[in-house]
C-alpha positions as CSV (number, residue, x, y, z in Angstrom):
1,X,-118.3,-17.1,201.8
2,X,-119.4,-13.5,203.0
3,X,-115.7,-12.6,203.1
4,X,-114.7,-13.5,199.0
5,X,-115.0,-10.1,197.2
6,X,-115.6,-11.1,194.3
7,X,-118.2,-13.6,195.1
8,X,-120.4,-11.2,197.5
9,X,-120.4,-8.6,194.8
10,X,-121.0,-11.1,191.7
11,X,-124.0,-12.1,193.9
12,X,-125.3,-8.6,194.5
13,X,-125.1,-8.0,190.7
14,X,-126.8,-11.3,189.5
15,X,-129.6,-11.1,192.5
16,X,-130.4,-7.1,191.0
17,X,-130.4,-8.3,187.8
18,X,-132.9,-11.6,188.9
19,X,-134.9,-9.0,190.9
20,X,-135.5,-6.7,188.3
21,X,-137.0,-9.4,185.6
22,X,-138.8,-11.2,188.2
23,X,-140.5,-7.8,188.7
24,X,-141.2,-7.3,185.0
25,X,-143.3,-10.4,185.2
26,X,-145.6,-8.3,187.6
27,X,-145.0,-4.9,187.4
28,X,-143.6,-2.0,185.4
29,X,-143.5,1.4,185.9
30,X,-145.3,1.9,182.1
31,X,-146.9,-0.8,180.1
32,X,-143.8,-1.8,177.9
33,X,-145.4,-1.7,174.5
34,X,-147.2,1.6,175.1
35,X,-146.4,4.6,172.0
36,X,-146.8,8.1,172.9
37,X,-145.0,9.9,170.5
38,X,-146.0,13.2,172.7
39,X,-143.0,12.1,175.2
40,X,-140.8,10.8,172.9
41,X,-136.8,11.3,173.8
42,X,-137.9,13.3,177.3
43,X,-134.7,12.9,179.9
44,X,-135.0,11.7,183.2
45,X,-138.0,12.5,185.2
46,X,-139.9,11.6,188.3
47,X,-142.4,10.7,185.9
48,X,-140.0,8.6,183.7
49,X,-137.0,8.2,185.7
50,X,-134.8,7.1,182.5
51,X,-136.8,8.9,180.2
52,X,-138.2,8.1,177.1
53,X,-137.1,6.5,173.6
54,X,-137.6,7.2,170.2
55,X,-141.2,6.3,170.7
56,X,-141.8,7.5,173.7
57,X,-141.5,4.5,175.7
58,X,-140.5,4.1,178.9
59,X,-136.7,3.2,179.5
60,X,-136.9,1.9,182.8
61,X,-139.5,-0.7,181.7
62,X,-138.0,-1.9,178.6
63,X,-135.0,-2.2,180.8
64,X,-136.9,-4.9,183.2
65,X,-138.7,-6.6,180.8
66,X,-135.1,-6.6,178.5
67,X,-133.7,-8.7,181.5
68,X,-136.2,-11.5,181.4
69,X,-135.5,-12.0,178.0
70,X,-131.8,-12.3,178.3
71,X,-131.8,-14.3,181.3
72,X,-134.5,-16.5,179.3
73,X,-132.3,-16.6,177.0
74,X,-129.0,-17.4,179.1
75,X,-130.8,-20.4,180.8
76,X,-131.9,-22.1,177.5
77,X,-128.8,-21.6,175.8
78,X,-126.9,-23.0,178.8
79,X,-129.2,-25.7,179.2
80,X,-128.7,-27.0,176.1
81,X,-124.7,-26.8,176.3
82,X,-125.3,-28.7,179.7
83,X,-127.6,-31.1,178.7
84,X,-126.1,-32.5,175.6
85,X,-122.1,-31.1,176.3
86,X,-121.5,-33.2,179.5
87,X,-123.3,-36.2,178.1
88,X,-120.7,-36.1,175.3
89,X,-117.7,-35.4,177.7
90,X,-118.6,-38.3,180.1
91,X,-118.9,-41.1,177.0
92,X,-115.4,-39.3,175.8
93,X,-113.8,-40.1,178.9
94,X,-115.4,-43.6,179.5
95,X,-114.8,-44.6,176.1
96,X,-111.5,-43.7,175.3
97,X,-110.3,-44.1,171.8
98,X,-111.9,-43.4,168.8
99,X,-114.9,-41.8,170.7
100,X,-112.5,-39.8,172.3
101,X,-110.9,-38.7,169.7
102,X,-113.9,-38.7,167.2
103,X,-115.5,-36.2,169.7
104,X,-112.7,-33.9,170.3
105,X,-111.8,-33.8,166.8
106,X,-116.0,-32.5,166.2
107,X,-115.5,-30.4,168.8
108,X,-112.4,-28.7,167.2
109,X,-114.5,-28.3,164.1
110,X,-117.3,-26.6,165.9
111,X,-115.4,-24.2,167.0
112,X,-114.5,-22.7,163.9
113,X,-118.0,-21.1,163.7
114,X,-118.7,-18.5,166.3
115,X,-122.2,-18.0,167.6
116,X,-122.6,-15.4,165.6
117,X,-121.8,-17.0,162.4
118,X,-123.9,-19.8,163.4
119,X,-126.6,-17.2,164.2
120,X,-126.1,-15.8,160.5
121,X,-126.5,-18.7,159.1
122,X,-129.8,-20.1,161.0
123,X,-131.3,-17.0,160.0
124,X,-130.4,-16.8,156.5
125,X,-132.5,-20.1,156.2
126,X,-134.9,-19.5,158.7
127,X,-134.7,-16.0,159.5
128,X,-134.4,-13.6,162.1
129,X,-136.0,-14.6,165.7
130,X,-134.6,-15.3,169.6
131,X,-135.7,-19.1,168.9
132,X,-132.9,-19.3,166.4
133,X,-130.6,-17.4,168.6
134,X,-130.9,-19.6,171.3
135,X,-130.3,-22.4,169.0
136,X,-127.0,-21.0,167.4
137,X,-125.7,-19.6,171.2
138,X,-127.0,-22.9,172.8
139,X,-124.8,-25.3,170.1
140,X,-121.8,-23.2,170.4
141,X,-122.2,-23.9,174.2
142,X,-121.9,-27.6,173.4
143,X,-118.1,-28.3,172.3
144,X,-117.2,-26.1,175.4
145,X,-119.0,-27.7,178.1
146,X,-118.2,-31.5,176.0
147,X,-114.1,-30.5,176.5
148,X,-114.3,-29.1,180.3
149,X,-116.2,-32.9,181.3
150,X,-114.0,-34.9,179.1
151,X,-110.9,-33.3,180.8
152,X,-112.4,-33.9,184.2
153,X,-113.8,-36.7,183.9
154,X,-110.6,-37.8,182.8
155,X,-108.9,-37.4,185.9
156,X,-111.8,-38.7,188.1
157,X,-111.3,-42.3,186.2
158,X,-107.9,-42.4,187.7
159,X,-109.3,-42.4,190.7
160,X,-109.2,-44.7,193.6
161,X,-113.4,-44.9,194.2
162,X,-113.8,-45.4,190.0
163,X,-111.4,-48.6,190.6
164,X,-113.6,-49.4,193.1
165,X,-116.5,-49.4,191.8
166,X,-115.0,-51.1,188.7
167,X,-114.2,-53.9,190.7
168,X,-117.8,-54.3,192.2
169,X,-118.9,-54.6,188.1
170,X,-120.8,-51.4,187.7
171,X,-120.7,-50.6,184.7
172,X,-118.9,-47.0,182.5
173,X,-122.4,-45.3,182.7
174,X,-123.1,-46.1,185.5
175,X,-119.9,-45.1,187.3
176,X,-120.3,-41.7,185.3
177,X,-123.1,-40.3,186.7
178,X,-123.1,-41.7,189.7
179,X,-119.7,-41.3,190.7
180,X,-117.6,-39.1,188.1
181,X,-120.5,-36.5,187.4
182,X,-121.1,-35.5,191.7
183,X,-117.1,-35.1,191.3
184,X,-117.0,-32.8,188.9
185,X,-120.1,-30.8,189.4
186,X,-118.6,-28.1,190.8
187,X,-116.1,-27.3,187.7
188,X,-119.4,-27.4,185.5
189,X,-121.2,-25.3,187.6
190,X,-118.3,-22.5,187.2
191,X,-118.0,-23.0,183.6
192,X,-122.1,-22.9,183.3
193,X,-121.9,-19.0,184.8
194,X,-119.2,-18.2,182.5
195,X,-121.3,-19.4,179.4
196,X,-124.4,-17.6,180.7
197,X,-122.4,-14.3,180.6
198,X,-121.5,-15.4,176.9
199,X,-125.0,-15.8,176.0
200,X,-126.6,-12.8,177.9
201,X,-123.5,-10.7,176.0
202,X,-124.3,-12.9,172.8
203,X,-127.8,-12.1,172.6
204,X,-127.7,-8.9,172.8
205,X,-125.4,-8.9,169.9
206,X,-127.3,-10.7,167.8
207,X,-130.0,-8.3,168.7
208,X,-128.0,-5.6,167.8
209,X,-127.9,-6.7,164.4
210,X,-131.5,-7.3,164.1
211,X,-130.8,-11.3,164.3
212,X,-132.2,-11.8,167.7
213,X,-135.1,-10.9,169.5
214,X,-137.9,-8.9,167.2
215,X,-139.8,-5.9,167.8
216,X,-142.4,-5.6,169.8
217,X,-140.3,-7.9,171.9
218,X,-137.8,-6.2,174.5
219,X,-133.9,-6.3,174.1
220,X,-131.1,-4.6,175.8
221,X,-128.8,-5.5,172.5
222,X,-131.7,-3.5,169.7
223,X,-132.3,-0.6,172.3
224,X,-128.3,0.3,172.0
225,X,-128.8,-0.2,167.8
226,X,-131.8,2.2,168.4
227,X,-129.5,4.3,170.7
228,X,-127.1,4.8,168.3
229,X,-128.5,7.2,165.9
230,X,-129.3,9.7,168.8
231,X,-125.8,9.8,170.3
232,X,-125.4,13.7,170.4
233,X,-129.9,14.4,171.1
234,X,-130.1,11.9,173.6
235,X,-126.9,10.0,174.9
236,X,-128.6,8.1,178.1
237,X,-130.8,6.0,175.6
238,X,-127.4,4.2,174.8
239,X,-125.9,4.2,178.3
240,X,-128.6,2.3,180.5
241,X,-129.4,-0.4,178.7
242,X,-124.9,-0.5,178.5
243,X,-125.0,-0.7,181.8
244,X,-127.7,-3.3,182.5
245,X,-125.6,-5.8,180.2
246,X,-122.1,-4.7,182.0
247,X,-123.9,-5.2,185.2
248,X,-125.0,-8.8,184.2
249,X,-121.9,-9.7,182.2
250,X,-119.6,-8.4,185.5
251,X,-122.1,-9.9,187.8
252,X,-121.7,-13.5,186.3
253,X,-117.8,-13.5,186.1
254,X,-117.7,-12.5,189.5
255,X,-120.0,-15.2,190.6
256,X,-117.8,-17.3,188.5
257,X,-114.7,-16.9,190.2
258,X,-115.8,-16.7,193.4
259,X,-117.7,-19.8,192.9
260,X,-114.3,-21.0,191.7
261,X,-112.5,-20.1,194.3
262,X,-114.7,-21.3,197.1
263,X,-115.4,-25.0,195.7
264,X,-111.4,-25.6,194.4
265,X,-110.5,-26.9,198.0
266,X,-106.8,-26.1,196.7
267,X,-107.4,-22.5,196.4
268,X,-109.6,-22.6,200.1
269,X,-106.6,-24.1,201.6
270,X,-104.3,-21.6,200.5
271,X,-106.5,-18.3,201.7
């Protein structure tokens, strides 16, 4: 494992971007809501080491407490793709049929609104928020995760051990989450890193324009939208918190195909 590139450094980039909102939760180098429009837009310092932004905040700690929310906001989202997307695949492949097809054909459908349309539209009814975000992010996660099981779990049921346990009367449930769902865990656990980097890279869009995460609240997406406007006075403001969502959004891939490569026993036979 310590010898797949891409796997090692994926790992590294997710565990920095872990450590630094597990640290938020206890420490920051500045309280993160704190004004001082004194020290606004000051470069990087061994007081601030990131400097300051347009309201004098500390960089560095909106930075670490902008992690935890888009990791909060990753593992809800994904969540609810898992939770409700692999149920869906797994009756599609039991089934057959019209559920198959019924399913697939939704699923089509679902996909010809993007997050951020679906994002639009929550908040033109219920307005702006990250609870609406996660909503829109987590049912476009749905239809993806619902396709990758139904296609495994398509060619699990071929399988000698389903037969088997066919024959000793267990029943299309039962043989789906006991057998057919252990089987193709390790395709959903690729497919779930992928989606997180979706979301983390989603949110922050949505934040960007204004539809996600609200002020006082911290976001790597509104800081760049902040950012923007100060370009030529204070370019750094726009490159860290760029940096932090690169570093997540790389990190995850990586993670994703090493993870891939490593539990495809195909692709560990051929290296």
């Amino acid at each position: 494992m310590s010898r797949h590139r891409s796997f090692v450094v994926g790992a590294v980039l997710c565990s920095l971007v872990l450590g630094a909102a597990a640290l938020s939760l206890v420490w920051t180098p500045w309280p993160v809501q704190e004004i001082d429009m004194a020290k606004k837009l000051l470069p990087p310092s061994g007081q601030h080491w990131l400097g300051t932004d347009p309201l004098g905040r500390d960089v560095l700690s909106l930075i670490l407490a902008g992690a935890r929310n888009s990791i909060l906001v990753g593992v809800i989202a994904v969540g609810i793709g898992l939770g409700v997307g692999v149920l869906l695949g797994l009756w599609a492949a039991a089934r057959r049929g019209w559920v198959e097809e019924a399913l697939m054909r939704l699923s089509d459908f679902s996909f010809a609104f993007p997050a951020l349309l679906l994002a639009i539209m929550l908040t033109a009814v219920a307005g702006p928020g990250i609870v609406n975000a996660i909503i829109a992010i987590g049912l476009h996660n749905i239809p993806t995760f619902a396709r990758i099981t139904r296609a495994a779990a398509r060619q699990q049921w071929a399988r000698d051990y389903v037969l088997a346990a066919r024959a000793c009367g267990k029943g299309a449930w039962r043989i789906s989450l006991e057998h057919v769902l252990p089987n193709i865990a390790a395709v959903l656990i690729v497919q779930a890193t992928i989606q997180f980097a979706l979301a983390i890279l989603a949110e922050a869009a949505l934040s960007y324009l204004g539809l996600g995460s609200q002020p006082p609240a911290p976001s790597w997406g509104r800081m760049l939208a902040e950012a923007q406007t100060l370009l030529f006075q204070a370019p750094l403001l726009a490159v860290f918190p760029g940096l932090a969502i690169m570093a997540a959004v790389l990190g995850l891939n990586l993670l994703g195909d090493g993870l891939r490569d490593l539990l495809d026993p195909k692709l560990a036979r051929s290296r």
